[in-house]
N, C-alpha and C positions, 0 to 999 in steps of 0.2 A: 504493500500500500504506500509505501513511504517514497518506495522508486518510482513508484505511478503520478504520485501526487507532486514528486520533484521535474521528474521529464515535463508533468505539466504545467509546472510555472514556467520552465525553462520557453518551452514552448509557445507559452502563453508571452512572453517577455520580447520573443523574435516576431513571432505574428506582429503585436503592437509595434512596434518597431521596421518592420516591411510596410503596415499601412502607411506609418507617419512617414517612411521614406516617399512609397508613392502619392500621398498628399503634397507633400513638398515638388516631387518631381511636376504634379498635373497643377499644379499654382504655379511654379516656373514656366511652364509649356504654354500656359494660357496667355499669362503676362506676356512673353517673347510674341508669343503668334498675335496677341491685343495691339499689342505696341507698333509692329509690323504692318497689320494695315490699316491703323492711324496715320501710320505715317503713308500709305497706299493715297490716303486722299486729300494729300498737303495741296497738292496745284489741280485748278479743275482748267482741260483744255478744250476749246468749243472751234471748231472746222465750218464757216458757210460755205456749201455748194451751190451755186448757181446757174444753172441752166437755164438759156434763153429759148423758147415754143414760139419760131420764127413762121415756123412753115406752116403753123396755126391761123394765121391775120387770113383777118373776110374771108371764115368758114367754121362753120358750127366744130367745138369740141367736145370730142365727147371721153367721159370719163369712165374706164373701166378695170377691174382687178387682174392683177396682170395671167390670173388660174386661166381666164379666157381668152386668154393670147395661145393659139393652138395647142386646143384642146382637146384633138383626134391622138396627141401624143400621147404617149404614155414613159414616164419615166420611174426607176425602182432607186430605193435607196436603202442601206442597212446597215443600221451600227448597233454595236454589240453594246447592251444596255448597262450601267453605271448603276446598282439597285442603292445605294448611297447618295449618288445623284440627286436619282430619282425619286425617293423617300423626301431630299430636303431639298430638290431642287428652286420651290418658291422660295426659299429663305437664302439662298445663295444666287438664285440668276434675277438681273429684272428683269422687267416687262419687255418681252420683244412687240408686243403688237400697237400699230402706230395709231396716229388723228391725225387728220388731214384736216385743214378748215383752207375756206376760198377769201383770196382779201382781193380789192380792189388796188391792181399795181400803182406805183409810185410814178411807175419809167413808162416810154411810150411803144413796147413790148408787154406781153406774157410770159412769166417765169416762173420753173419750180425752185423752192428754194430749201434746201435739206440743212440741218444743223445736227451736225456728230458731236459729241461733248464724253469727256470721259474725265475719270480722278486718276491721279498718279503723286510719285514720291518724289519726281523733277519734273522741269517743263517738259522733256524729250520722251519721258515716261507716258505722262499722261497723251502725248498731242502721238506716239503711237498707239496707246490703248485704243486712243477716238479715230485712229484711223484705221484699226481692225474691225470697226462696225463695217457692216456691208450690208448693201441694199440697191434691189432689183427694180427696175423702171424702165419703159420702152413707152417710145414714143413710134408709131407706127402710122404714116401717113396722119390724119386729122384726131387719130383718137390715142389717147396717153393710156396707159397701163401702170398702175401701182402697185405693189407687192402688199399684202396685209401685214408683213414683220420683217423684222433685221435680223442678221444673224452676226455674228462675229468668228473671226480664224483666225488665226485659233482662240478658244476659250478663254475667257480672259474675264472670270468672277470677281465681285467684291472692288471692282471700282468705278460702281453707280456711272456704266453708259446708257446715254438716252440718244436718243435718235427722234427729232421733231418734223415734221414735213407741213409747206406751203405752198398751195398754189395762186399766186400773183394774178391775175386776170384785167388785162386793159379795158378802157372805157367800149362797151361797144361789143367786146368779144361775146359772142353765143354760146352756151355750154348745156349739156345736156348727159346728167348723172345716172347713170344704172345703177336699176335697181341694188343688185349687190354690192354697190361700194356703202350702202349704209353703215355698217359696221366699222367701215376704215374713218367715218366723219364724225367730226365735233358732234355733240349735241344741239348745239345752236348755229346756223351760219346763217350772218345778216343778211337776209331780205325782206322785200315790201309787201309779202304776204305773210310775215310772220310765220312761217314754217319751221317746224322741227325739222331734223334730219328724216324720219319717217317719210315727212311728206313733201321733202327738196327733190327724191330721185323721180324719176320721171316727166318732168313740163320741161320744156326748154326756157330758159335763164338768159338772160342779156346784163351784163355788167353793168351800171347805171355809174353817176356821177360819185355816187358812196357804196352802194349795197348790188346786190342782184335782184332787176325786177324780171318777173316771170311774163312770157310771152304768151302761152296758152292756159292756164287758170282761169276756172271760173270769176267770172268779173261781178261783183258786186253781190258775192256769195252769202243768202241770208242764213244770220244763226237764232235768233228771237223775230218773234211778232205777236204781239198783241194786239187785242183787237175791244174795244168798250161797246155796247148798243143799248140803247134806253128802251123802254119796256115797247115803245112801238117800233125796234127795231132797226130805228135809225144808227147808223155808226158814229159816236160823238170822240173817241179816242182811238187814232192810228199809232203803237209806236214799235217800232222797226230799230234792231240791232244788227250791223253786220258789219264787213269789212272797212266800211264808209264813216262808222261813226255810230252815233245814236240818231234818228229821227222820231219825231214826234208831231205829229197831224190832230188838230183838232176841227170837229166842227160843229 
């Protein structure tokens, strides 16, 4: 009993002493790797691309995702899955999928204008991080082609790249958004019908002085009407709510 009960202090004394080792060792590993990429997001470096949509002027464009830029194709791709990754990959990659919003150009062209930005530990760090984003666009005779997401190559986690895209549109230009780019746009893009992104795709759009006004839309689309009549029936209160305003008629 005595030798039992010695081996197991003995024992008992190493154990506590292997955990407090490896406490100490996974506090040092944290620290090192904490400190490391704090210091990953000392310089944030931001890249504008500019591409001028010359061959666009006086002729409707139209906006499409770029999955239906020949789509009789079929291409395969395989990589061997990452289950660590994959378990934490939200917590370690951002967002690759983009928002697209339409502004009214500055200049007297149409441009797309992409912004690469990425964090690094030197300037040269970060302004290659931002240049390992990559992103897919085709412009094909009158109709542009956007990609839904960016990807980056190599991999290159934990220094917050973003990837923002704009399309510039001059006074004048006609556009006209399929259906399925809804998911790639803003939730709001300024026009004079006060449209959601729901209901931007499909009318044809003409860029205005500030906004996009819609060329085919119901015009003077009613949402309320009331209507008052006194006991003989006569009508004494017209009032009418719709795109125009409020109107109210009496008589």
């Amino acid at each position: 009993m005595w030798l039992l009960s010695s081996h197991s202090s003995t024992f008992g004394k190493i154990s506590r002493y292997v955990l407090i080792g490896l406490w100490i060792f996974a506090f040092l590993f944290i620290a090192i790797v904490s400190s490391h990429e704090i210091k990953n997001q000392n310089i944030t470096a931001t890249k504008t691309d500019i591409k001028e949509l010359n061959s666009i002027k006086n002729d409707t464009l139209y906006l499409k995702t770029v999955t239906d830029f020949n789509e009789s194709d079929t291409h395969w791709e395989f990589d061997r899955g990452d289950q660590l990754k994959i378990a934490f990959g939200n917590f370690w990659e951002p967002s690759k999928n983009i928002k697209i919003n339409l502004y009214k150009s500055d200049s007297p062209y149409s441009y797309l204008e992409m912004k690469y930005s990425s964090n690094g530990a030197t300037q040269n760090k970060a302004k290659k991080n931002a240049a390992n984003i990559q992103y897919n666009w085709k412009l094909n005779n009158n109709t542009l082609y956007l990609n839904p997401s960016w990807k980056t190559t190599p991999s290159t986690p934990f220094y917050n790249q973003k990837l923002s895209v704009d399309l510039y549109l001059e006074e004048g230009q006609i556009v006209l958004i399929d259906k399925k780019m809804k998911p790639l746009l803003h939730h709001y893009i300024n026009n004079d019908q006060d449209y959601r992104r729901g209901q931007i795709t499909g009318p044809h759009w003409k860029m205005g002085k500030e906004m996009l006004e819609c060329l085919d839309c119901p015009d003077n689309q009613q949402r309320l009407n009331i209507q008052y009549r006194n006991n003989s029936g006569d009508e004494k209160l017209n009032l009418n709510v719709d795109n125009q305003g409020l109107t109210i008629k009496r008589k």
